[in-house]
KOLRO-857297 format. One line per 2 residues: their letters; for each residue x, y, z of N, C-alpha, C. Coordinates in steps of 0.001 Angstrom, whole numbers. Layout:
<lumros>
A) X:Y:Z:X:Y:Z:X:Y:Z; ... $
</lumros>
This chain:
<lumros>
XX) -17047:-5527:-3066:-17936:-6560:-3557:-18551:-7290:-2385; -19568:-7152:-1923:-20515:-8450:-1491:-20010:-9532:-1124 $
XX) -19922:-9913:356:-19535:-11417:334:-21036:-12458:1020; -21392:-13249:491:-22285:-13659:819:-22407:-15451:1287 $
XX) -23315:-15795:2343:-23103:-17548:2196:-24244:-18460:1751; -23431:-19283:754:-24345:-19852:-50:-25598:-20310:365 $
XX) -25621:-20975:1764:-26768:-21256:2817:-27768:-20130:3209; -27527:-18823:2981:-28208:-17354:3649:-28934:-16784:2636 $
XX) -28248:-16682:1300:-28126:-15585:496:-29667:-16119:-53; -30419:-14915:-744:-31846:-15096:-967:-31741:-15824:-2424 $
XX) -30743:-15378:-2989:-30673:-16083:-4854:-30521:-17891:-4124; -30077:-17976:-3338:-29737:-19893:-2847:-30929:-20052:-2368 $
XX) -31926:-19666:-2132:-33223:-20501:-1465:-33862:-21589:-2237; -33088:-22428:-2123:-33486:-23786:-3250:-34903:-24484:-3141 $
XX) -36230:-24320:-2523:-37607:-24141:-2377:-38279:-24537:-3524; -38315:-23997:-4633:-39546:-24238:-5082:-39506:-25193:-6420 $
XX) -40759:-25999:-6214:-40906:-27229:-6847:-41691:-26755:-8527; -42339:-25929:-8377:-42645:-25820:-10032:-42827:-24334:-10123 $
XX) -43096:-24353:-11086:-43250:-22832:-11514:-44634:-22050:-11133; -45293:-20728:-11176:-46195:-20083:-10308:-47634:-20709:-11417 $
XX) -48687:-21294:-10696:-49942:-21319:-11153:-50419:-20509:-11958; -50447:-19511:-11963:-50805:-17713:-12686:-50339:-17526:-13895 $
XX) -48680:-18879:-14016:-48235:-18873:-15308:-48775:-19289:-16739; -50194:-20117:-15948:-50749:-20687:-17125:-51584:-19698:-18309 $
XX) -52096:-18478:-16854:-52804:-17339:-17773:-52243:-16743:-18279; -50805:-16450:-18261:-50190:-15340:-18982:-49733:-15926:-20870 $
XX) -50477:-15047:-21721:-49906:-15846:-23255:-49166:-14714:-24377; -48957:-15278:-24911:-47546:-14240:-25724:-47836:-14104:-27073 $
XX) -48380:-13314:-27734:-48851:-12986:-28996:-48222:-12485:-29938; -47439:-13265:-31479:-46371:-12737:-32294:-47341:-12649:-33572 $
XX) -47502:-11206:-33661:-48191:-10452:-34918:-47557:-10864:-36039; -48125:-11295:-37155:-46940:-11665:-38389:-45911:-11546:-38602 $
XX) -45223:-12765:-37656:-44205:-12824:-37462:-43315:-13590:-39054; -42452:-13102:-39731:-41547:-13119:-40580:-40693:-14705:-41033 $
XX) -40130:-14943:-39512:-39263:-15822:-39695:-39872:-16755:-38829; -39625:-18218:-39463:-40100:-19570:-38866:-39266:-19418:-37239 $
XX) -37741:-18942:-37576:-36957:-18969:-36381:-37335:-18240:-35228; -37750:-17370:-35064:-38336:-16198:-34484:-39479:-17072:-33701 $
XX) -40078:-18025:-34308:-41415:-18378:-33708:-40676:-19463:-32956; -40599:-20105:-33345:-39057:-20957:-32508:-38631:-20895:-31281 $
XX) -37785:-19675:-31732:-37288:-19178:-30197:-37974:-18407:-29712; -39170:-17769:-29386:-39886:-17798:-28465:-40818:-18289:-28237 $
XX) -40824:-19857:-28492:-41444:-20418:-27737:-40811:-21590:-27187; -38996:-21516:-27188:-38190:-21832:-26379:-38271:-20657:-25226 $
XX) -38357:-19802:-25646:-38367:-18157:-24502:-39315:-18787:-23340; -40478:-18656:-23732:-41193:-18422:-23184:-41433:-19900:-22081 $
XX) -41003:-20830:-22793:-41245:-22219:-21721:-39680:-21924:-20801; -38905:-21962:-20666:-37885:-21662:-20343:-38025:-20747:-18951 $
XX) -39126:-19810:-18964:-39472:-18955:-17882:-41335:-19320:-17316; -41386:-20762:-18057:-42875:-21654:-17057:-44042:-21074:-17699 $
XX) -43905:-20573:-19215:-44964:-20244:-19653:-45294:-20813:-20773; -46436:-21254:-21308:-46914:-22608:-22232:-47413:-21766:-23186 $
XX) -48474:-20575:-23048:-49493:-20430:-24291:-48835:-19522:-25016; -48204:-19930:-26324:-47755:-18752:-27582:-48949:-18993:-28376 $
XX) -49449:-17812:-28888:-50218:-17555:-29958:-49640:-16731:-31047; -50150:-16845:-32452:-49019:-16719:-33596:-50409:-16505:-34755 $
XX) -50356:-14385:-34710:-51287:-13937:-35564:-50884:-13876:-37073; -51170:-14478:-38112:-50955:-14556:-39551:-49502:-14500:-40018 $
XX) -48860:-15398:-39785:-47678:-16187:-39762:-46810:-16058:-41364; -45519:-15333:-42145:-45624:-15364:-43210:-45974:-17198:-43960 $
XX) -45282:-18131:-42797:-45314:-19438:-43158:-45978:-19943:-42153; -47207:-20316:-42962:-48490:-20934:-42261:-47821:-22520:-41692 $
XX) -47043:-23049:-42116:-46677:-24386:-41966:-45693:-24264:-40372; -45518:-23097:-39835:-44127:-22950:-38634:-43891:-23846:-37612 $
XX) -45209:-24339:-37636:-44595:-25686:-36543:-43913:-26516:-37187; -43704:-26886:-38297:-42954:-27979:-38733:-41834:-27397:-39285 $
XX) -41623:-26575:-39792:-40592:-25749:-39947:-39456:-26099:-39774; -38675:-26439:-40678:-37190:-26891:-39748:-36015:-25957:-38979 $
XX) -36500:-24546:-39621:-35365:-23816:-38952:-36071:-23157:-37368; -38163:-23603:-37418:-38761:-23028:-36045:-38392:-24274:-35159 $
XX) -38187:-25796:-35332:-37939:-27006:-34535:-36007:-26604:-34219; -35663:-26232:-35264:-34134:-26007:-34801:-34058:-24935:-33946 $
XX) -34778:-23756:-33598:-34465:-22885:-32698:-35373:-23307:-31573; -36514:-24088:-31955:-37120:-24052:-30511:-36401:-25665:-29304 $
XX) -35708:-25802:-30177:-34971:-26820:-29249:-35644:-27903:-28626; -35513:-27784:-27550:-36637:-28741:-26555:-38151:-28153:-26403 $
XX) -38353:-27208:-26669:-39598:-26394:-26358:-40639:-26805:-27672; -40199:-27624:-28529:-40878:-27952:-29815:-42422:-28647:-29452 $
XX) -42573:-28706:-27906:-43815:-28862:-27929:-44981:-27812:-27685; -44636:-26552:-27428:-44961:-25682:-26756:-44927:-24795:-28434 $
XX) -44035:-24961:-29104:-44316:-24514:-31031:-45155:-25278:-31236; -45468:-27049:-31406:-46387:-27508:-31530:-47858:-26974:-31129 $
XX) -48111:-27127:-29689:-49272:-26283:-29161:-49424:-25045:-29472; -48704:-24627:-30427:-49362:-22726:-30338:-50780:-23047:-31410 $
XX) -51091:-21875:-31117:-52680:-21669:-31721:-52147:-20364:-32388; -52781:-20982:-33974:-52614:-19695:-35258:-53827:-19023:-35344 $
XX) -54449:-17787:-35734:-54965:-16829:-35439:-54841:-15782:-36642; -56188:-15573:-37628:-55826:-15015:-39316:-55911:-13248:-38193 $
XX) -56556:-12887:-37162:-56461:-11580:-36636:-55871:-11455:-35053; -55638:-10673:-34951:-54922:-10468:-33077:-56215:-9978:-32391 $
XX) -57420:-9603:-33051:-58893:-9670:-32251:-59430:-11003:-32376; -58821:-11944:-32848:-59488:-13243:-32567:-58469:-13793:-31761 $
XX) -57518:-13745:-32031:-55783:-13957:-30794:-56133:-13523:-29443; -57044:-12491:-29255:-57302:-11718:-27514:-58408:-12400:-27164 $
XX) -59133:-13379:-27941:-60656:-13781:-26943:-59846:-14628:-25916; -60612:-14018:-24946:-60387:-14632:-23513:-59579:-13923:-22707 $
XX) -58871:-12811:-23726:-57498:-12342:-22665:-58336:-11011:-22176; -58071:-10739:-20810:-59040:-9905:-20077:-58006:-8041:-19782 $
XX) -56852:-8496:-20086:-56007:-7172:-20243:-54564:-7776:-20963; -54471:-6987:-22071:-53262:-7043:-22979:-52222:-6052:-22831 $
XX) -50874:-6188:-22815:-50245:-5275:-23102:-49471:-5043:-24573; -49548:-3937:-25336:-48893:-4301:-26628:-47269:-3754:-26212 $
XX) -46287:-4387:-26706:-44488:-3905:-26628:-44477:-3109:-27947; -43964:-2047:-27010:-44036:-1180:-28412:-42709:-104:-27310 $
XX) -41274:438:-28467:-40319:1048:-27927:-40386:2367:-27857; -41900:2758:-28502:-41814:4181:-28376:-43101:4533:-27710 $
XX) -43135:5962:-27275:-44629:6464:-26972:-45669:6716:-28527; -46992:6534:-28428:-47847:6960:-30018:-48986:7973:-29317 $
XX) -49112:8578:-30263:-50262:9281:-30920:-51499:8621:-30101; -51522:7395:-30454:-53027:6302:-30071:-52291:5477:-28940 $
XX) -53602:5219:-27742:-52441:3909:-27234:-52104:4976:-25860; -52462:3599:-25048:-51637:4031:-24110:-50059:4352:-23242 $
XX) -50365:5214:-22440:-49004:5936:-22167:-47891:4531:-22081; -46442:4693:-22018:-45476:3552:-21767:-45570:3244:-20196 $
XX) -45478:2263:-20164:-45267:1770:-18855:-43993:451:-19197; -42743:749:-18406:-41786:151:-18239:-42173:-1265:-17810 $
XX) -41163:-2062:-18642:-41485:-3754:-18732:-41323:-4063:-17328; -40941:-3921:-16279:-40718:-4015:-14854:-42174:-4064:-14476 $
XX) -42411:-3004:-14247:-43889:-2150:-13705:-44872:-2744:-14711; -44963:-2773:-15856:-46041:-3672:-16113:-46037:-5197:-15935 $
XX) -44963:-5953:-15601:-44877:-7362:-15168:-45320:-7030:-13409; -45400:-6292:-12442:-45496:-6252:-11157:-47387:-6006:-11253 $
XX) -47864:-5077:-12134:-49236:-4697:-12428:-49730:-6144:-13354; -49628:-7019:-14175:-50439:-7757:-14820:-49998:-9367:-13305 $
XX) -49035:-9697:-12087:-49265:-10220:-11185:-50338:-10290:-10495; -50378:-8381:-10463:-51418:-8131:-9377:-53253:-8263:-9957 $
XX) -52817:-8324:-11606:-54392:-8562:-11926:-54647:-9963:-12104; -53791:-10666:-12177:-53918:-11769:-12325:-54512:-12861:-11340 $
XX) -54519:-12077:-9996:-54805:-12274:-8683:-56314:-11631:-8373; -56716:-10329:-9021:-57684:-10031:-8931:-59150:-10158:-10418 $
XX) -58534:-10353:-11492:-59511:-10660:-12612:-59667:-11869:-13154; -60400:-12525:-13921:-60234:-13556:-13952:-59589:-13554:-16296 $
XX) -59866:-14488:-16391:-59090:-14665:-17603:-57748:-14738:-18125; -56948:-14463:-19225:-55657:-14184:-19252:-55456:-13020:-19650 $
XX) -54209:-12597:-19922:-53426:-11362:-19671:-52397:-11672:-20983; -52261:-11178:-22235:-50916:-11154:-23153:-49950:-10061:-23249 $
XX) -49078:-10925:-23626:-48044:-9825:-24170:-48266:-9464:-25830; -48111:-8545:-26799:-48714:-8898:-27919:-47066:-8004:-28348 $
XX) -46628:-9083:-29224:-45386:-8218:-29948:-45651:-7970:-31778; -45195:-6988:-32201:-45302:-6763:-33775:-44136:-7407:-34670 $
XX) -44325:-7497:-35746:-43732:-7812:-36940:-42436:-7370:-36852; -41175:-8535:-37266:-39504:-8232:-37187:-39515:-6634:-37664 $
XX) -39918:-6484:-38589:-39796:-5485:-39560:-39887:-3862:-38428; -41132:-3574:-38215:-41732:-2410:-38307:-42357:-2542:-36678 $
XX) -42236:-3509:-36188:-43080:-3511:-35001:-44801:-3682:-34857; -45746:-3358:-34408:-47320:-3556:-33852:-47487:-2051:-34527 $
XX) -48775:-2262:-35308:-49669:-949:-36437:-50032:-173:-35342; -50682:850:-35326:-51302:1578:-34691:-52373:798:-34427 $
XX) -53275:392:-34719:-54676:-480:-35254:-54265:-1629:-33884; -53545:-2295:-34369:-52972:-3534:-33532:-52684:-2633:-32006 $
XX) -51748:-1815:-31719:-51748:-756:-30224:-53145:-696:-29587; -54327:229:-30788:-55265:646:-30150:-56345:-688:-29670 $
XX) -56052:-2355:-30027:-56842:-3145:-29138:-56377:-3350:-27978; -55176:-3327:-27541:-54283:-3675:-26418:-54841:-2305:-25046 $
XX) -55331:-2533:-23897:-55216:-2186:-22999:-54051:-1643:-21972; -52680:-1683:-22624:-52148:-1246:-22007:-50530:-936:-23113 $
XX) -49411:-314:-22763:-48409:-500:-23314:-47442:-546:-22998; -46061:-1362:-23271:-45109:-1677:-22466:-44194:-1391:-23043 $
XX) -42681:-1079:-22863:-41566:-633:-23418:-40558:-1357:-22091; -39509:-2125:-23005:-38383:-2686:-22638:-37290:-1645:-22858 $
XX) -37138:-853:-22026:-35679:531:-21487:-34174:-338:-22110; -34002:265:-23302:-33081:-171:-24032:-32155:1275:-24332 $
XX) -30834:934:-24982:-30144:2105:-25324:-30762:2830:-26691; -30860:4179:-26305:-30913:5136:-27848:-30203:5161:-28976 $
XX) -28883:4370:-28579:-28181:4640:-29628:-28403:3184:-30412; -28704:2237:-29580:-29183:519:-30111:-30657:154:-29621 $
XX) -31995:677:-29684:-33210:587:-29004:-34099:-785:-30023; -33672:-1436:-30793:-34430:-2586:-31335:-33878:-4129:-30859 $
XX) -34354:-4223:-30457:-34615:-5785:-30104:-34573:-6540:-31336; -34123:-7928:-31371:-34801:-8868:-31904:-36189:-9669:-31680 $
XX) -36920:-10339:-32448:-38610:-10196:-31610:-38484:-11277:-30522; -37382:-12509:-30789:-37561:-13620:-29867:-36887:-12993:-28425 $
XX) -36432:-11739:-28475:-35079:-11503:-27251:-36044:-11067:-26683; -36978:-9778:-27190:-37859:-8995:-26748:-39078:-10040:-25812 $
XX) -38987:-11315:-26331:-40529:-12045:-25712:-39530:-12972:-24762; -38186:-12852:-24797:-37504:-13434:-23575:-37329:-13049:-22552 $
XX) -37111:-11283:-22419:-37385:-10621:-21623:-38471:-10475:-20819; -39219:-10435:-21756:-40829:-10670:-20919:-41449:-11692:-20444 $
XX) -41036:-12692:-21251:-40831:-13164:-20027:-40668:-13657:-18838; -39272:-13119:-19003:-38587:-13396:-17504:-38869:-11996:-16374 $
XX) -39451:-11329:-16919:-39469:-10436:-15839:-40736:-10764:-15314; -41883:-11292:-16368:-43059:-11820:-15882:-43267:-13044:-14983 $
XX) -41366:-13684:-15040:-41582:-14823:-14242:-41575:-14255:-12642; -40234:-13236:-12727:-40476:-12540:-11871:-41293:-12115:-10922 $
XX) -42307:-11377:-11861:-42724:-11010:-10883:-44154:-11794:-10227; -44301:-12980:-10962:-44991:-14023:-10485:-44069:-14931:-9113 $
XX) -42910:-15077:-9300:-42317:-15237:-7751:-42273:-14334:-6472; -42333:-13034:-7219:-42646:-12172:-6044:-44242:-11939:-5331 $
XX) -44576:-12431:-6433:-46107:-12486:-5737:-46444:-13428:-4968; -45941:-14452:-5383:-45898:-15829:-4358:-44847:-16187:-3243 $
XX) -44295:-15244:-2735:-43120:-15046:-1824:-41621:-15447:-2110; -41170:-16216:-3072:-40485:-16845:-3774:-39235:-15811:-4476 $
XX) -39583:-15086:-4187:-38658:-13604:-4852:-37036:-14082:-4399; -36237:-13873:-5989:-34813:-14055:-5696:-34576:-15720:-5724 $
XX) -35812:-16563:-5844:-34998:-17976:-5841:-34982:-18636:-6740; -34152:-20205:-6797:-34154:-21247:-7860:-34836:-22061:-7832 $
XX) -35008:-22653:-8544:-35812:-24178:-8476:-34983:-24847:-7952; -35581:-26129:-7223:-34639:-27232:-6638:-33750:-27918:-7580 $
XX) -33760:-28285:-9285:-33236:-28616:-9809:-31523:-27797:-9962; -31981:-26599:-9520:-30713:-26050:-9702:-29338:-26046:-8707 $
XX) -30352:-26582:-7700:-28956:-27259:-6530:-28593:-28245:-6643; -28044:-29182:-7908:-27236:-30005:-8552:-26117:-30452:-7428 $
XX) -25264:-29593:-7412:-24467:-29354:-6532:-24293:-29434:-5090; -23996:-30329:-4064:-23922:-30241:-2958:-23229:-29019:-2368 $
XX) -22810:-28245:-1480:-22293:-27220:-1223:-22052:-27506:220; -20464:-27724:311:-19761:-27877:1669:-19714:-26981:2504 $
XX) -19838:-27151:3635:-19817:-26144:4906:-18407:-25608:5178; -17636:-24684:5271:-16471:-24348:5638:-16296:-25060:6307 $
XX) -14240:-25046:6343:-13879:-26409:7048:-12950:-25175:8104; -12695:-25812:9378:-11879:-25096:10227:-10783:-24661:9480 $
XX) -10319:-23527:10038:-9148:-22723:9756:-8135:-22689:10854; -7958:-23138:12073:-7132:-22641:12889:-5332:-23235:12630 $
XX) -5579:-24682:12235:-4796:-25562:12026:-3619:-25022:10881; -4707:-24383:9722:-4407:-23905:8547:-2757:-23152:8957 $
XX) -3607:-21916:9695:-2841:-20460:9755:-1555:-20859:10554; -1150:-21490:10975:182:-21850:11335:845:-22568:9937 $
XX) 114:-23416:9379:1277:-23674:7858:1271:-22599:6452; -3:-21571:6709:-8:-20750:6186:1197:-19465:6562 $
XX) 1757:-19626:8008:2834:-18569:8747:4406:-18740:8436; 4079:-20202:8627:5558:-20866:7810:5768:-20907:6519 $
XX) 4733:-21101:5925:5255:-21066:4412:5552:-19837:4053; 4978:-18481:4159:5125:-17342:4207:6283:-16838:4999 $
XX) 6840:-17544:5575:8027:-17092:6437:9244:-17644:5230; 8708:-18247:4861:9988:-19656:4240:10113:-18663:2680 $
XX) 9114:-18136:2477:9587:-17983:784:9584:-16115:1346; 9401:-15568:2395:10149:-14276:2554:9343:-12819:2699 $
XX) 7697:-13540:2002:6670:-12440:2048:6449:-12077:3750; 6644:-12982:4529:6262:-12289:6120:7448:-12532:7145 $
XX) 8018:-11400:8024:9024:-11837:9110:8439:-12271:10362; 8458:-13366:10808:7794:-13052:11930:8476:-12356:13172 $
XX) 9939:-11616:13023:10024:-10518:13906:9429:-9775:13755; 9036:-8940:12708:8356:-7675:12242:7240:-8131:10977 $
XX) 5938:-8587:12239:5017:-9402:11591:3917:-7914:10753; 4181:-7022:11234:3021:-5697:10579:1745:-6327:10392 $
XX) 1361:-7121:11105:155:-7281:11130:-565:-8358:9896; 569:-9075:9559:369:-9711:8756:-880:-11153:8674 $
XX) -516:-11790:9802:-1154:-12859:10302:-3132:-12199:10602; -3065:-10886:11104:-4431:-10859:11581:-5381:-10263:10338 $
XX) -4195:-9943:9088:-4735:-9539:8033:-5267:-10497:6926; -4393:-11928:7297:-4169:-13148:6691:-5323:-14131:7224 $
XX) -6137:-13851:8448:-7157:-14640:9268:-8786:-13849:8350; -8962:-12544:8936:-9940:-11654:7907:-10179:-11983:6770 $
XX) -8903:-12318:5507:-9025:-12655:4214:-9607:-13660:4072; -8932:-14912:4606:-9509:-16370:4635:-10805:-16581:4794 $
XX) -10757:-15552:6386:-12284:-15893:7307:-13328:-15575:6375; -13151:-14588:5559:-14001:-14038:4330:-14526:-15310:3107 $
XX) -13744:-16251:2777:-13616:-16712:2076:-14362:-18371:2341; -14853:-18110:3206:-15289:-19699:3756:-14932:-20958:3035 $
XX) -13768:-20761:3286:-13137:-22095:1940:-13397:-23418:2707; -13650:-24346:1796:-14201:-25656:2385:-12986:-26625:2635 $
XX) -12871:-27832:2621:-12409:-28779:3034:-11058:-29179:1494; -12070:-29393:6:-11254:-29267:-781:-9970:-28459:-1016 $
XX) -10367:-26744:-448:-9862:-25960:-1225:-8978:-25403:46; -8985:-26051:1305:-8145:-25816:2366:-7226:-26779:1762 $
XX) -7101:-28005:1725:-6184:-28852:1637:-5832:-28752:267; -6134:-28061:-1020:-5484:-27083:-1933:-4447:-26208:-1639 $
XX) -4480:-25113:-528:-3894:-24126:74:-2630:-25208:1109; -2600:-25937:1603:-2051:-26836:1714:-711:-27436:1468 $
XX) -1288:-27520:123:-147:-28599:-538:325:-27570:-695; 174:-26091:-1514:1038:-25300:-2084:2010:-24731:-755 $
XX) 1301:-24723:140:2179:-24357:1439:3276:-25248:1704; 3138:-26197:1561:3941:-27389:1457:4989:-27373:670 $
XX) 4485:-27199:-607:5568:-26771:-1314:6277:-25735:-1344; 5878:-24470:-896:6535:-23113:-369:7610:-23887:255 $
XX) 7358:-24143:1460:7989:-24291:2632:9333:-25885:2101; 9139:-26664:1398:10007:-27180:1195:9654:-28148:161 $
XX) 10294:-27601:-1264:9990:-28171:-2977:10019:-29309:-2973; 9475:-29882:-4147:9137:-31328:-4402:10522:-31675:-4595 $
XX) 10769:-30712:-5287:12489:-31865:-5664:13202:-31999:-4590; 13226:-31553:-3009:14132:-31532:-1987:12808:-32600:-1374 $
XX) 11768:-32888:-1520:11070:-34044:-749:11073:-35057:-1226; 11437:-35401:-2779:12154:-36794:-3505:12362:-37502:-2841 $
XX) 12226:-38715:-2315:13067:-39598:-1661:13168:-39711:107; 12395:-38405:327:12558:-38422:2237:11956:-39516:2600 $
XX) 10815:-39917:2103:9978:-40946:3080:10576:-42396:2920; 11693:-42819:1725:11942:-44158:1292:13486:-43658:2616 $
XX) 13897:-42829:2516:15406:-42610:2984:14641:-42589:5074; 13722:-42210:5140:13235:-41905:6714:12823:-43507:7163 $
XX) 12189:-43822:6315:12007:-45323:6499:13639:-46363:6612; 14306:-45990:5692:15531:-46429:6018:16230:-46535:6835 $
XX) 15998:-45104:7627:16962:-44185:9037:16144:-45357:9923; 15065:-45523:10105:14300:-46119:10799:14649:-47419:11416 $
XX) 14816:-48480:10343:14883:-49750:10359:16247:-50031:10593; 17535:-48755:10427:18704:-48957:10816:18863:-48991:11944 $
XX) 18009:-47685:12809:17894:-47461:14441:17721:-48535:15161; 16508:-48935:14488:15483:-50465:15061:17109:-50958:15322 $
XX) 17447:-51832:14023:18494:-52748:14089:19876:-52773:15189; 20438:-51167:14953:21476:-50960:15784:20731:-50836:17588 $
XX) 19935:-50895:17610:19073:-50575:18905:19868:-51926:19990; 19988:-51844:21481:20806:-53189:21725:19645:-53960:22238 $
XX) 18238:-53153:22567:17395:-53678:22787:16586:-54616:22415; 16753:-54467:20945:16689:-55614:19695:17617:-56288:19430 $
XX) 18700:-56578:20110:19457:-57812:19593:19293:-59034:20103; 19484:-59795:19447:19138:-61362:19850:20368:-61761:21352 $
XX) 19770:-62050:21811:20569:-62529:23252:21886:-63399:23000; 22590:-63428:23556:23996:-64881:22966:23142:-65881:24081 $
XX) 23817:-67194:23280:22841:-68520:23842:23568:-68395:25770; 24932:-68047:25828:25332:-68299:26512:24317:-67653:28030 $
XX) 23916:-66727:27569:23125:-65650:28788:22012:-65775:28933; 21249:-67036:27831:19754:-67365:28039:19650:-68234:28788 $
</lumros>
């Protein structure tokens, strides 16, 4: 497995402040879509990965923005269900969009060849940069998927590489996928590839804390409960430095390793009482000390 540091690694490049410009052109088109919920959650989907425009062609329930089960799935995104634009055809749904792709899981008859959801999110980046207008995703009906009719307006076709033996999506999973791969590959176009938003470094993240100090109470405790001799060390200690060194453990989780060493090396119930009884030994020494005794009057 991969060991990586949180400071290096390309997924930690905590950089970027909003989501890619380009996101505004990309819009997501749900062909009579069935269920209020469905419309819902993807257009929780779709804000979720910095994209605003859902469009929503002949809807079984014309009312879906208000919908209580499309406001219960779209969660926080209920403004982005609010803003969608309804549409009685998917040729009045495409004015403006300058290349469409329809999702469709199989190859057809009509329609262009498949092009894998990857490769068409890396190709609608690169037009997005060179054409002007927007670019959709256009998905079909829970049921049956996008008509032939509906395929042959779409300029292009996309297929999400799923198993044969399970190849249907649900429609909101299917427009989650897309996406996120479309967010994708809008970060890779903008150099950003592999990172988070700044919100997601919540978390401060400590610098490893020295180890040298460690590996001596790490030698004793291991000596004490029997796992290492240090006559016949086999290499224990330089195998025991590698592991750690691997592990860039911080400051918390050294002085974790610590205590338990501590306790290896000598149990709570045998440390009961040392520090009240050492303090004791102490103040007896002090006392019996002759250096501390009060002088007789006679010798002052």
């Amino acid at each position: 497995m991969a060991v990586f540091s949180v400071s290096t690694h390309p997924l930690f490049r905590l950089s970027m402040q909003s989501v890619p410009e380009l996101a505004r052109r990309v819009c997501f088109i749900l062909c009579e879509p069935a269920h209020p919920g469905n419309i819902g959650s993807a257009a929780r989907a779709i804000k979720t990965m910095g994209f605003r425009d859902l469009r929503v062609v002949a809807p079984r329930e014309a009312d879906y923005r208000t919908h209580e089960e499309a406001l219960a799935y779209a969660t926080s995104s209920a403004d982005v269900l609010e803003a969608s634009k309804s549409y009685a055809t998917l040729a009045q749904a495409l004015e403006g969009v300058t290349y469409a792709w329809a999702m469709t899981g199989y190859d057809r008859e009509f329609g262009a060849p498949l092009t894998p959801m990857r490769q068409a999110a890396s190709e609608t980046a690169s037009r997005l940069s060179a054409l002007e207008g927007s670019i959709a995703f256009v998905f079909g009906t829970e049921r049956s998927g996008l008509t032939n009719e509906e395929v042959c307006l779409c300029q292009g076709c996309a297929a999400i590489p799923a198993d044969p033996a399970s190849p249907s999506l649900n429609l909101s999973q299917a427009v989650q996928i897309a996406a996120y791969e479309m967010q994708l590959a809008l970060l890779d176009a903008r150099g950003d590839a592999g990172a988070l938003y700044d919100w997601q470094g919540r978390f401060a993240h400590e610098e490893p804390a020295p180890l040298e100090g460690f590996f001596d109470h790490w030698e004793r405790a291991m000596a004490a409960c029997g796992a290492h001799d240090p006559k016949k060390p086999r290499h224990f200690m330089e195998v025991s430095r590698r592991l750690f060194g691997r592990a860039g453990l911080t400051k918390n989780e050294l002085d974790l390793l610590r205590g338990v060493c501590a306790a290896v090396i000598c149990p709570k119930r045998d440390r009961i009482g040392t520090k009240t009884r050492g303090k004791a030994a102490m103040r007896e020494q002090t006392q019996n000390d002759p250096k501390n005794s009060p002088m007789p009057p006679e010798e002052r």
